[in-house]
N, C-alpha and C positions, 0 to 999 in steps of 0.2 A: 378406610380403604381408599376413598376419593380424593381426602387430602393428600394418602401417598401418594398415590398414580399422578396426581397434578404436582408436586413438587418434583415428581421423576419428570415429567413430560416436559417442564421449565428446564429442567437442567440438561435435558438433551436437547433441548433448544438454543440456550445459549451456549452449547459446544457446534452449533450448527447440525447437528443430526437432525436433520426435518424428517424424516419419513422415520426414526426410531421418534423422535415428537408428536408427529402426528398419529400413527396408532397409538402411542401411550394415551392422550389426549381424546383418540376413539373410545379407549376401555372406557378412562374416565367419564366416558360422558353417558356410558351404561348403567351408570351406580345414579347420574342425578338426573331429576326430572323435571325441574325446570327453575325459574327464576332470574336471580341476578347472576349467580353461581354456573349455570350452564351457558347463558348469553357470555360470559367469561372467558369459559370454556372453549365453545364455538369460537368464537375472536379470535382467541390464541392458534386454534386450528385450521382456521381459515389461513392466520401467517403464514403455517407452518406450507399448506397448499399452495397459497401462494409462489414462494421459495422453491418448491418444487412443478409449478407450471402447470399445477391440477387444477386450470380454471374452472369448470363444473362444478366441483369440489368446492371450490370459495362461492361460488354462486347457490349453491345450497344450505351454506352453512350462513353467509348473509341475508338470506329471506328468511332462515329459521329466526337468527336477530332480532330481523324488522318486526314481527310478528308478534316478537316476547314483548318489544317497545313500540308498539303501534305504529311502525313507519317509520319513528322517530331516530334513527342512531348516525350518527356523523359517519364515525369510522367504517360501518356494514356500508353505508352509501356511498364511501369512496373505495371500498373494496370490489365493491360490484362493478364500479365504472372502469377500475381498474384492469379484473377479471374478463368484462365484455370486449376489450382492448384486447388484452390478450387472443382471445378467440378470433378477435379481429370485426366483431360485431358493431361496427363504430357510431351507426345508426342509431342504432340501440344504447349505445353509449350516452348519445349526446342527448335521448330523448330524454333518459333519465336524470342525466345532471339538469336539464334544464326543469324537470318535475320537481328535484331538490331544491332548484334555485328559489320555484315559487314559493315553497313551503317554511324554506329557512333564507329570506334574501339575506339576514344579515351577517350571513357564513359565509368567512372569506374563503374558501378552502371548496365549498358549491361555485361559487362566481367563475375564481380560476379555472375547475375541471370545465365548468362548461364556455368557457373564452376560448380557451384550447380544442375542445374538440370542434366549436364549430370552424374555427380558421381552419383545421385539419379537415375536419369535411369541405371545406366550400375549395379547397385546392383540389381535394379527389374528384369532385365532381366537375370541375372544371378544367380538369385536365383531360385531353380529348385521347382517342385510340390512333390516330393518326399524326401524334405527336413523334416525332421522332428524336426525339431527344430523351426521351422519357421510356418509350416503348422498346424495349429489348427484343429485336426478331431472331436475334443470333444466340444458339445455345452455346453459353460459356460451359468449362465445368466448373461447378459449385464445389470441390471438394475443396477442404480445408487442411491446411497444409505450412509449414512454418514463414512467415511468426504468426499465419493466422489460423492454426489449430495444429493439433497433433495426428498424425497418420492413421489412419486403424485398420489398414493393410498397406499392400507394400507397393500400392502407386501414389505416388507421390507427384504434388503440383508444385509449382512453383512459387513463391510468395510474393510475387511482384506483381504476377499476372493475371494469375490461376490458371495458368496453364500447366503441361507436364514434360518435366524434360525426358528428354531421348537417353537413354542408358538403361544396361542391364542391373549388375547389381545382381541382389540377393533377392530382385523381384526381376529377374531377366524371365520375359516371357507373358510376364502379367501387366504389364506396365498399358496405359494403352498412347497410340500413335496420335502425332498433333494430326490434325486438319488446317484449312489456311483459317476457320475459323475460331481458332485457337488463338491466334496472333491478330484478330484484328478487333482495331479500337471501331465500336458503333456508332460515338459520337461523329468522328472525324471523317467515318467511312473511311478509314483506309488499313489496308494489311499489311504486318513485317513481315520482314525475314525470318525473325528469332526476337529470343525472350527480351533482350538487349534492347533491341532496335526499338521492340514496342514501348519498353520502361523509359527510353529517352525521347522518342514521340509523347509520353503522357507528361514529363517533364515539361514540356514544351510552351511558351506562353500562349499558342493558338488554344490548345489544348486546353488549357486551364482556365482562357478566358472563357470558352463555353462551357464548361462543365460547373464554372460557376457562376453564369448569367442567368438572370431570371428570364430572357429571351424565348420566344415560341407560345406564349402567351398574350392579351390586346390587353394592355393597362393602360386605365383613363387618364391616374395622374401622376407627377415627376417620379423620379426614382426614388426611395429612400434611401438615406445617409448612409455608406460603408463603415464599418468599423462598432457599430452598435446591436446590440443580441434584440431581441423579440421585445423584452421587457423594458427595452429602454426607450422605447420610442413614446412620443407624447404629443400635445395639442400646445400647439403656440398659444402662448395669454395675451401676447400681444396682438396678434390677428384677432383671437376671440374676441377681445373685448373693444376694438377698435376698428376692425373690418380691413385693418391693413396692415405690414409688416415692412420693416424698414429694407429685412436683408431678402424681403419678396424669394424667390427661385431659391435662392444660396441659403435661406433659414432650415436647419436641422430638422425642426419640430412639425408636425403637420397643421395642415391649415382648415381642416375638418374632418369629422370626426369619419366620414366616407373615407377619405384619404388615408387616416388611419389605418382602418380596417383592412385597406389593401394592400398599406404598408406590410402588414400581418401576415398578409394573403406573399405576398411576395418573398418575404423573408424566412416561411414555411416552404414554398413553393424550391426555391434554393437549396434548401439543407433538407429536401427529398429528392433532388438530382445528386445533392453531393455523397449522400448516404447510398443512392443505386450505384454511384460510379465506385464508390467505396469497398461496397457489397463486391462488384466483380473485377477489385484490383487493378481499376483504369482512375485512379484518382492522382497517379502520379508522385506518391511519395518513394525514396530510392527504399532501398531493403533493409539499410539501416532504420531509418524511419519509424517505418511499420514494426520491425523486431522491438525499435527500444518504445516506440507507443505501447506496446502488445504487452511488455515486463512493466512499461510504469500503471497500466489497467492490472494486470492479472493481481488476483487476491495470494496468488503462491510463486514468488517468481523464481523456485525449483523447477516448476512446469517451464518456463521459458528458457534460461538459461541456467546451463549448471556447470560444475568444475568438474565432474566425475559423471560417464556413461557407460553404464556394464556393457560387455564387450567390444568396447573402444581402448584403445591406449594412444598417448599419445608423449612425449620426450623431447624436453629441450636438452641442445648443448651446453645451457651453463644456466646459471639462477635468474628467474624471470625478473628480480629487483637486483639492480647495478648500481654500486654510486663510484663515480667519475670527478677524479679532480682535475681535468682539463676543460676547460670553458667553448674550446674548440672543439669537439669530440664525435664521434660515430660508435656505432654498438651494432651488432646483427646477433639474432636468434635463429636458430634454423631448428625447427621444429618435426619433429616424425610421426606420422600419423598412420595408426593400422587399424584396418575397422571389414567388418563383414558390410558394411553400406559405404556407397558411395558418397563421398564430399562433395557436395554441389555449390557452396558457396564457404567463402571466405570472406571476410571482414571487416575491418577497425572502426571500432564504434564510439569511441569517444570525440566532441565536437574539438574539445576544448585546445588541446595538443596535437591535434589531426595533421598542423604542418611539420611536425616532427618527424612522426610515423609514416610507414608507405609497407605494403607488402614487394620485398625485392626478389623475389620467382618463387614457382612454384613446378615440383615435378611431379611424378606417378610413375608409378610403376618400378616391377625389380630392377635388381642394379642391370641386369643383363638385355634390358628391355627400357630402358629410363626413356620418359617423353615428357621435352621441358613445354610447357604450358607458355604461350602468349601475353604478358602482363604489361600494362599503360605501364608510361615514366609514374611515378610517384602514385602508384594503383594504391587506392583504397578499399577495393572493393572486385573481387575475383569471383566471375561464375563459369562455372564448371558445364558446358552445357553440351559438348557433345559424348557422344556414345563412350565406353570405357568395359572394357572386362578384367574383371578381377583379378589379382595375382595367381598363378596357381590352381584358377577355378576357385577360392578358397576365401583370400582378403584382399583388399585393395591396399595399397599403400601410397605415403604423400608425403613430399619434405619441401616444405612450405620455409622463406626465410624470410623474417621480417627486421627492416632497417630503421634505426635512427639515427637524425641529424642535429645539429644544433649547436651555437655559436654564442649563448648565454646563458650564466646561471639557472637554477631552479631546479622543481621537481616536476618531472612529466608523467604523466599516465597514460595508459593505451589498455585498450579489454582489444582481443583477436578472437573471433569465436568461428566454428568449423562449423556447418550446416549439414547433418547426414539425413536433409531430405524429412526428417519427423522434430517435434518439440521433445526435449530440452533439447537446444544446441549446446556446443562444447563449447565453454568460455577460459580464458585463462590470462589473466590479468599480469601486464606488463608495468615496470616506474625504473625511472632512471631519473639515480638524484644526482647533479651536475653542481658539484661543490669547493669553492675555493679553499685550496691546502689550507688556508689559515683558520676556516671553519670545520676540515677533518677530528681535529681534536675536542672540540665544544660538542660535536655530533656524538660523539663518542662518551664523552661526560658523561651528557644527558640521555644516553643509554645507559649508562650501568647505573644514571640515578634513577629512573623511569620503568624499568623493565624488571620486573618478579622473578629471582631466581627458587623462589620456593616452589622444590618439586611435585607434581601434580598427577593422582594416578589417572592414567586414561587407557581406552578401551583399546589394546590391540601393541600398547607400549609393555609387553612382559606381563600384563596383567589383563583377567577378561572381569569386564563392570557389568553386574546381574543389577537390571534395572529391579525398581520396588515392584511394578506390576507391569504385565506381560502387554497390556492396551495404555496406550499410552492416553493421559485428557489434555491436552493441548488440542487443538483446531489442527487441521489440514497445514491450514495460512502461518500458524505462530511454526509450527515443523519445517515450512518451508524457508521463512523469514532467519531461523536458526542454521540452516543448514545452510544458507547462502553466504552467514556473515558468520564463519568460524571463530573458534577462538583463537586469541592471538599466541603463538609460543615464544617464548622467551630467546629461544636460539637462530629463530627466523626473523624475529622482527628485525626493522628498519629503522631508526630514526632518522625522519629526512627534511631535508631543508626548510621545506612548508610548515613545519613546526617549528623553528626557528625563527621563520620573519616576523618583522616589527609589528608590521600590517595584514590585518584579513583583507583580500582583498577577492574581486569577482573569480580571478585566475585560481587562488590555493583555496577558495575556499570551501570545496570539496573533500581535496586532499587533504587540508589541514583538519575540517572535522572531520572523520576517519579516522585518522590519524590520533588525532585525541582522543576518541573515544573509546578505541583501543587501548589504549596509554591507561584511561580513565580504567577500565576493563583489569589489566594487570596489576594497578594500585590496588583494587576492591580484592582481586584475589590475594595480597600482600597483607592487605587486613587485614582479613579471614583467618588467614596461615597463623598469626598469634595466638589463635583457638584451638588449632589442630594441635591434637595431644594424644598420647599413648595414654590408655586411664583405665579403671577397675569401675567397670557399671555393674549396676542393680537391676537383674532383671526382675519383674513382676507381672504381675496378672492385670492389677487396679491401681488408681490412685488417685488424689483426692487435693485437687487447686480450693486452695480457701485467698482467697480475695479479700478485701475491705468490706464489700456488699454480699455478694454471693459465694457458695462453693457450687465445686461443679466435680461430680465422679464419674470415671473413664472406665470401662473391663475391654479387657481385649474377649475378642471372638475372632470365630472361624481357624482354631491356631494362631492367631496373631498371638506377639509378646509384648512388651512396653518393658523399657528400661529406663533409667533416671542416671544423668550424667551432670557431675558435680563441675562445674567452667572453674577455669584459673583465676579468668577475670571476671571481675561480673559486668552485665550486661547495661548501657546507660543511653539512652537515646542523647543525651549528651556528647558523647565521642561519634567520630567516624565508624568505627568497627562495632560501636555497640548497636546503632543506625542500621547499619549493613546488615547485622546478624538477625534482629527484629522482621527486616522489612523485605531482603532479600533472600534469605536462609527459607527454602522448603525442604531439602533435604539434605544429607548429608553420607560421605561414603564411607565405607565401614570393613575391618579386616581382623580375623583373629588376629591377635598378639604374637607375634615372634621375635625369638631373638636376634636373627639376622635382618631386622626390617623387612624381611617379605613376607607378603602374604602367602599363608600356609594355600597350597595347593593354585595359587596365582588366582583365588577368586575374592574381587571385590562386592560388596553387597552396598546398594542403594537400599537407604534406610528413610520414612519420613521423619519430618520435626514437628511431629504433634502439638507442643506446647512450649512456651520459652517462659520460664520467672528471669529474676534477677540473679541469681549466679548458679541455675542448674537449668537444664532442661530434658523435656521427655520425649523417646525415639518412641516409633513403632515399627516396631520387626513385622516382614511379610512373614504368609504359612513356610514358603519355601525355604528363607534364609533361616526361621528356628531348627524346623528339619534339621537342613545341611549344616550349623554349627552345633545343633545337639543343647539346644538352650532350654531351660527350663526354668521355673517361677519359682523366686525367692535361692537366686543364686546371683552368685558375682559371675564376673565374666570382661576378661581383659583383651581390651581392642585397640586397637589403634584406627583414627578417626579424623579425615579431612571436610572439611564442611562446603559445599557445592554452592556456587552463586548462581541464583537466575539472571539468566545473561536476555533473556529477552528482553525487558524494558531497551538495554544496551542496544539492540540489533533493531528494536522498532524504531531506534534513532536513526543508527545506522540508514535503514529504507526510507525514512523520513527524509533524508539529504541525499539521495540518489533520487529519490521521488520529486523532490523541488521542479515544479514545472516551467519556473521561470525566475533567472537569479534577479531582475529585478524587483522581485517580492521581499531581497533580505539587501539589496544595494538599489534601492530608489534612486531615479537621474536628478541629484539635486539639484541641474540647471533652471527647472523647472518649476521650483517647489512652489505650493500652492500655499495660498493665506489664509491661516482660519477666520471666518465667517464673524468678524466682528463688531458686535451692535452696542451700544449702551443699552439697549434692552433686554438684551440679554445675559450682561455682566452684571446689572444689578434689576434683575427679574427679581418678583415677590417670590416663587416656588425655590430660589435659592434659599439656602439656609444663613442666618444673620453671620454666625460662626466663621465663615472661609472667607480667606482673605483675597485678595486680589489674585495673586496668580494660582490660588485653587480654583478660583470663579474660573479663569482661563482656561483650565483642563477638562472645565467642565463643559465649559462652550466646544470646544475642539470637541470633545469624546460625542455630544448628542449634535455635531451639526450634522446635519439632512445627510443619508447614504449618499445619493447620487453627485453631491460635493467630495470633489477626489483627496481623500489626503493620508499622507503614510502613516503607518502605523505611529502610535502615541506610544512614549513612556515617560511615568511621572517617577522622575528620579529623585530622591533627598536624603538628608540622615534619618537617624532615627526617632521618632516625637514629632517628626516633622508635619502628619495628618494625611499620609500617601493612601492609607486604607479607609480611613473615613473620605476621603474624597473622591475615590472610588465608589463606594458605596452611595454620595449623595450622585455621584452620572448616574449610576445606575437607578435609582427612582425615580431621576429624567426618562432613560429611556424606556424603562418596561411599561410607562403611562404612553408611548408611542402605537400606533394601531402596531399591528404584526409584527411586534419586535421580541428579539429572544435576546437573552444575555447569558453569558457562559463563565461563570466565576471558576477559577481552576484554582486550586491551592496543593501543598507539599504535602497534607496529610488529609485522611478522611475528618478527623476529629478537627483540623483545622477549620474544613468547609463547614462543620456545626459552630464552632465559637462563631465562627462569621457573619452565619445567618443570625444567631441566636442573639449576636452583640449589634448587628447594625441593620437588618430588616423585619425581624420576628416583630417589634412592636408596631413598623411599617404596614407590614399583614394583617394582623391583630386591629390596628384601625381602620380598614375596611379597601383597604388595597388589593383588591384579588389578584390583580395582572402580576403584582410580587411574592406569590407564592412558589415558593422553589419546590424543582423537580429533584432530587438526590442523585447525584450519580455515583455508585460506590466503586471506589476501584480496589481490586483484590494481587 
């Protein structure tokens, strides 16, 4: 009974269901009574409180811990410290990391927690009440409001300021009215006019030099270094050890260990003014900003931006992707927008192409009442802030036109998104591919060679698709991640310039992955399709996988059915398609047989793929889809059968290159490049292996020199035999002999990541290497 409820309780954990995990995890902990088994228990329940911000909750299930293990447990003692933070008990916090520190000093993970909270205490306590920079006398309003949360009535703030703008709307009446201290910044002491005025006051370099000076405070000594986080700062070795320093004033590193600490104390002290200024929207970032911080944080960024908002519509004049064979060219969209809420901002949020784009006016209202709106030369950025009533009593209406320019080659993008005042905003993604006639025809090739015309049923195309079960087990996050990066259709798509150029370069290199991955996306489905076949299945009740080693037999229950489906081809992790079908294939869609190709009654059934051999495999039918086709056990039964690819791996890439925080991380300034750290002592160090040759030694030196030595990413490029995995493997016995280092071995298959260990570390471990004992990570 306990080991079910605990492998329930796990697996509603790792779908994120904390609070269906944590009661699961309550039952179970009814049925045991103590040992290693319940301190397990507890741990895991503790996460799961965690997660949900039931600190009490983790603090009682941490001391039940300590008590099983005498005081003794790492993780109950960094949960607790964690817990008391939460509650905000910092005191308490710090008393206890430091009672950990005495008992286990050689825990790095004790040392840390309590470094931190004392720097964090010694800045609270010395921050005075007559601080004014710090001390907030003036009530902002705290609501939260786009892009820094979602409405949950129908007053709405502003996202720049937190303030709330002036209009009715579909909240006419509730809304409430500024005050002057609404618009006024407290650092600067001074008050706007409007929401404008104050977001280009916080802009401002006065503004920003105080909101990020550690000023208001007496510090004894020089400032510390700009440009360096908490963790980087250090003690000169040369002062140490010699009592003086060549670059005295101008040396980075402190010059005692006092110094330090206030280093600490200061660079805490700062990034708690910039978090308050943050907190109430005086930090100065424009609207863009914050929106696309708020989507590159959010775990769903469905919640932030999206293409589709029930009861909005919105219509362009012509296709939002144009390609133009003039080098000199202009394009305008004029866009229609009708919504029971008011638009309060408009947008172009891409950096990259920004001189291209410009929003060229904007109006409101019926034709018989039209009022054109005030917009800068080359506006990027349109807020909506005075008063407005709706068309009609009823809807507002907007016809927004957006312009482009451009006098060179390539392909451009633009996102325009509409702000009606709550999260998601309305996004709708623009590209204009700007292409010389002599490249029209190649564009074109490489579309009809590129692009899958095999027809695909989907939900709402003449056909309605009955998924397998009515709860979907995807996460929140993967649902959102899906539904942001569609699938590509074959009649829409684009092929554009950026996949054509010679060079990846900073500018396509966006667009081109996109671009590709999509491409990539319609070959897998073009693969797939040589499986898709009308065929005569086997329905049955059981069935019985006999293996090399094991068998293993299935019954269906609950009305479930299992059917066995004979492939054309057989299955080969040697091919592409055979690859795909294996690894990619969880389900597959499914229609009675007819003889006009449609499905009888236009209903599709999502079917699972329970099992794959080498040239058949086995479905399982839900209760509902036996029902409704009338199936029963040890009967044939002719379908016709398209095989469905999981497109998330595809779409986590996708967000993976939207999420890039800084293209210097895949295009390093090679002006600069650093040298690796090379010694004769450590090209022919004893701990090397006699085996590697000279420039294996070299990869080796590079891969374990020191973190805080900057250098780009490594790759060891060669043919094949050439030793690229074993010498890999010998860095890595460098490094995991390093205090506090972790290494992350990634390989193409689960089974890979065993030959790996099992071929070049297991005998490593086995002779008394603890620190290389791999953690498993499996991926499903």
């Amino acid at each position: 009974m306990a080991a079910c409820l605990e492998e329930k309780a796990a697996e509603l954990s790792k779908k994120q269901d904390y609070q269906g995990a944590w009661q699961a995890f309550t039952q179970c902990l009814q049925h045991v009574s103590g040992g290693e088994q319940r301190s397990r228990l507890l741990l895991a329940r503790s996460n799961c409180a965690l997660k949900l911000k039931r600190y009490e909750d983790v603090l009682g299930d941490c001391k039940e811990i300590l008590r099983i293990f005498k005081g003794k447990h790492g993780k109950a003692q960094s949960r607790q410290i964690t817990a008391l933070c939460g509650l905000g008990k910092l005191g308490e916090a710090q008393r206890l990391a430091v009672d950990w520190c005495k008992h286990d000093a050689e825990n790095a993970a004790a040392r840390r927690a309590m470094e931190r909270l004392e720097v964090i205490q010694r800045a609270l306590e010395e921050s005075h009440d007559g601080d004014s920079l710090l001390t907030m006398t003036e009530d902002i309003d705290e609501e939260r409001t786009p892009p820094e949360g979602r409405k949950e009535d129908k007053q709405v703030a502003s996202p720049s300021t937190g303030t709330q703008p002036l209009g009715g709307g579909a909240a006419k009446g509730t809304r409430k009215r500024h005050d002057s201290n609404s618009l006024h910044c407290v650092y600067c002491k001074v008050t706007c006019r409007n929401k404008s005025d104050l977001e280009s006051h916080c802009r401002g370099e006065a503004h920003q030099m105080l909101i990020m000076s550690d000023d208001g405070r007496d510090w004894k000594y020089r400032p510390p270094p700009r440009g360096l986080n908490f963790t980087q700062y250090s003690i000169c070795q040369t002062f140490v050890g010699g009592g003086t320093c060549r670059l005295a004033e101008s040396c980075c590193d402190a010059h005692s260990d006092d110094e330090l600490d206030e280093w600490k104390e200061r660079f805490a002290y700062r990034q708690m003014k910039m978090q308050r200024a943050k907190d109430r929207h005086l930090q100065g970032n424009s609207y863009m900003e914050q929106l696309l911080e708020k989507w590159l944080q959010a775990a769903n960024p469905e919640h932030v931006m999206t293409e589709k908002i029930e009861g909005v519509r919105v219509q362009a004049n012509c296709d939002l992707t144009v390609t133009v064979a003039t080098k000199r060219c202009t394009h305008q969209w004029l866009f229609t927008v009708a919504s029971k809420e008011k638009v309060e901002r408009i947008a172009l949020l891409n950096d990259v192409h920004r001189a291209h784009f410009y929003i060229a006016s904007v109006c409101s209202g019926a034709k018989k009442a039209v009022r054109n709106h005030k917009v800068e030369p080359v506006c990027q950025e349109f807020s909506n802030a005075g008063p407005q009533e709706p068309d009609d009593g009823a809807e507002y209406s907007y016809r927004v036109k957006v312009g482009f320019k451009t006098d060179i080659f390539g392909t451009f993008r633009q996102s325009i998104v509409f702000d009606l005042g709550s999260e998601p905003v309305l996004l709708q993604r623009l590209c204009v591919d700007v292409v010389p006639v002599s490249d029209m025809g190649k564009l074109q090739q490489a579309k009809d060679t590129v692009v899958c015309a095999s027809k695909r049923w989907e939900d709402g195309a003449g056909v309605t698709v009955i998924p397998y079960c009515q709860t979907t087990t995807l996460t929140e996050q993967d649902q959102g991640i899906l539904s942001f990066y569609p699938a590509p259709q074959a009649s829409k798509f684009v092929v554009t310039q950026a996949v054509m150029e010679k060079a990846l370069t900073r500018n396509n290199y966006t667009t081109r992955m996109h671009d590709l991955l999509y491409i990539e996306e319609m070959a897998q489905y073009s693969s797939l399709a040589r499986y898709n076949v009308t065929t005569t299945l086997q329905v049955i009740n059981r069935y019985l996988l006999m293996p090399s080693t094991i068998s293993t037999a299935k019954y269906a229950q609950s009305g479930e059915l299992f059917a066995r489906m004979k492939l054309i081809l057989e299955i080969s992790e040697d091919t592409a398609p055979g690859r795909l079908l294996l690894n990619n294939v969880q389900h597959v869609l499914l229609a009675a047989y007819s003889a006009d190709s449609r499905p009888k009654d236009g209903k599709i059934y999502e079917v699972k793929v329970e099992d794959k051999g080498k040239s058949f495999i086995y479905l399982r039918f839900p209760k509902h889809a036996v029902t409704e086709l009338g199936l029963k056990t040890d009967q044939e039964f002719n379908a016709e059968i398209q095989f469905v690819l999981n497109r998330l791996p595809l779409c986590e890439k996708h967000h993976g290159v939207d999420k890039l925080p800084e293209m210097g991380l895949v295009f390093p300034d090679l002006r600069n490049m650093p040298n690796i750290p090379w010694t004769p002592s450590k090209q022919w160090s004893e701990k090397l292996d006699t085996r590697l040759n000279a420039k294996q030694k070299e990869a080796i030196v590079a891969m374990t020199t020191a973190i805080n030595h900057k250098l780009p990413p490594i790759l060891l490029v060669g043919p094949f035999g050439t030793g690229k995995t074993y010498t890999l493997a010998q860095a890595i016995k460098q490094i995991v002999q390093q205090e506090g280092s972790r290494v992350l071995v990634c390989t193409h298959s689960n089974s890979a990541a065993d030959l790996y260990i099992k071929d070049h570390l297991h005998a490593y471990v086995t002779q008394g290497c603890k620190e290389a004992k791999p953690l498993r990570v499996y991926y499903r």
